[in-house]
N, C-alpha and C positions, 0 to 999 in steps of 0.2 A: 504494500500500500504506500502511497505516497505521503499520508499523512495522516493524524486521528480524525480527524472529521472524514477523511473519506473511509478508512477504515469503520467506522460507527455505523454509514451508509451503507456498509456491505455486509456486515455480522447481520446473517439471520437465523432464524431457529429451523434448521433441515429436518427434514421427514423425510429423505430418497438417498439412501446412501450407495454409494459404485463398492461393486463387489472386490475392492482390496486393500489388504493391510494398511497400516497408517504405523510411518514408522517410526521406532520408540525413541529415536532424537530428536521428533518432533513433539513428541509428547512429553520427556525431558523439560524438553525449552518450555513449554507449554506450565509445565509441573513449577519449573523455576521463574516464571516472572509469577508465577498465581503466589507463591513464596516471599515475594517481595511486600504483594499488597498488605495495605495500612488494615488497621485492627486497632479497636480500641486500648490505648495501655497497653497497647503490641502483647495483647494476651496471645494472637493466633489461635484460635478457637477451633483448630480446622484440622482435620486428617485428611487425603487424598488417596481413596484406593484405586489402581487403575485395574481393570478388568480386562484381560485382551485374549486370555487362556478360550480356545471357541469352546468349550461344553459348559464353560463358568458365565462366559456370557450370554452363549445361551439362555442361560436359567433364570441370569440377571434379567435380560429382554422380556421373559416369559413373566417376570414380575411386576416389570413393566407395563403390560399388558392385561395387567389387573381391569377385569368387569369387562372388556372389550377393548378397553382402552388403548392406546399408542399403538395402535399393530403395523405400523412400522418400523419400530424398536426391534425386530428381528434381523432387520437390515443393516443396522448400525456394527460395526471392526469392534468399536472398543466403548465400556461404559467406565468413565471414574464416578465411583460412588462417594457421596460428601456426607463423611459424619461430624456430627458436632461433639467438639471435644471441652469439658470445662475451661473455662476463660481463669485467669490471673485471679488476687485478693481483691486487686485495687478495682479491673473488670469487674468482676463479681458485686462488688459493693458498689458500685455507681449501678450499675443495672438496677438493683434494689432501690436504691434511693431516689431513681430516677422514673424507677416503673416502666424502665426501657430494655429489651433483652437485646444489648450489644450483640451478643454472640450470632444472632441473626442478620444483621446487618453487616457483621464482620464476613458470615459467610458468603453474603448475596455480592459483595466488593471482591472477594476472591473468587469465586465461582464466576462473576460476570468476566473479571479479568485471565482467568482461566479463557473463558470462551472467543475473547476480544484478540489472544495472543494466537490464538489455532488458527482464527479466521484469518490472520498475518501471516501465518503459514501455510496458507489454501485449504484448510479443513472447514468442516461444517460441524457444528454442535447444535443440541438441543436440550434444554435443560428438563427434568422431566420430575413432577411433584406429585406425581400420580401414579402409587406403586405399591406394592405390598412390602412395606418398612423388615416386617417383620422377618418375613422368608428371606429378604436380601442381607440381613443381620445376621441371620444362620447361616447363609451360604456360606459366607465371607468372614464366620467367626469374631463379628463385631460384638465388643460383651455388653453384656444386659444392659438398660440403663443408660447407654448410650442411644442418639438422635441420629436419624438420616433424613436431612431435611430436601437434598436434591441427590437426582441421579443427573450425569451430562452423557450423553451419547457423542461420539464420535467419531467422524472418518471424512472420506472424500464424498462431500454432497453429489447428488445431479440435479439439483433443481436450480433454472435461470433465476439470477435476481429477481426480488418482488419491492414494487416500490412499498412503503412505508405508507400504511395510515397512519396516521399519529394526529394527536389534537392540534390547533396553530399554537406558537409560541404565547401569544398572549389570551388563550385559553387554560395555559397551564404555566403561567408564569406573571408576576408582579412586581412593581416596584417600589419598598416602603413599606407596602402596607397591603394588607389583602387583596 
């Protein structure tokens, strides 16, 4: 990409993934700038499991596809699954005090930049909240107690660009004041 803004223009959430590998220095890179991303009190709240074994992901997709759902998660080379892992003293305690669950928003900042870096690399991702928690925690031997707030699917898209709907800038944005 030439730039973030054009980059931004191009990150979309793929449903049609080309039937080959995606290969693991791209997900590396991928794994390392999502590493970078800010976190409250730089708790890092975040585990990244990458899934790319095929009968693991498999199973992973299949969970995916909880109630009907995402049935082209079958399609997808690789899922990283995103657990939520306890956040710091100091995280912790402003969450509370704030009535804000940091660890959420730490995730959704590394998760998006997760997906922002792939698309830099010609991959397609699609972030996926609709899934059976539970069975994917067994697979992958996530212990009890633990949160998986998203799955990311990834590989090489086939689907053409899609322009953007999105609200106008001054339908979702102010100056001042409301």
């Amino acid at each position: 990409m030439e730039n973030f803004a054009e980059l931004a223009r191009c990150r979309q959430s793929v449903r049609r993934y080309a039937d080959r590998p995606v290969e693991r220095e791209k997900l590396e890179q991928c794994l390392e700038t999502t590493r970078l991303s800010p976190s409250a009190n730089n708790a890092q709240p975040w585990r990244f499991v990458v899934v790319d074994r095929p009968e693991l992901r498999a199973e992973v997709a299949r969970c995916a596809m909880l109630g009907g759902m995402n049935r082209w998660a079958s399609e997808a080379p690789v899922f990283v699954v995103v657990v939520l892992e306890r956040p710091n003293l100091l995280a912790a305690v402003g969450s509370v005090l704030q009535n804000k669950e940091y660890r959420l928003l730490d995730v959704g900042m590394a998760a998006n930049q997760f997906c922002l870096q792939a698309a830099d690399l010609g991959l397609g991702t699609c972030m996926v909240g609709w899934f059976d928690e539970k069975r994917v925690r067994r697979l992958l031997g996530v212990p009890r107690g633990k949160r998986i707030p998203l799955l990311i699917a990834v590989g090489y898209g086939e689907e053409p660009l899609r322009a953007k709907i999105r609200k106008t800038t001054d339908a979702m944005a102010s100056w001042n004041r409301y």
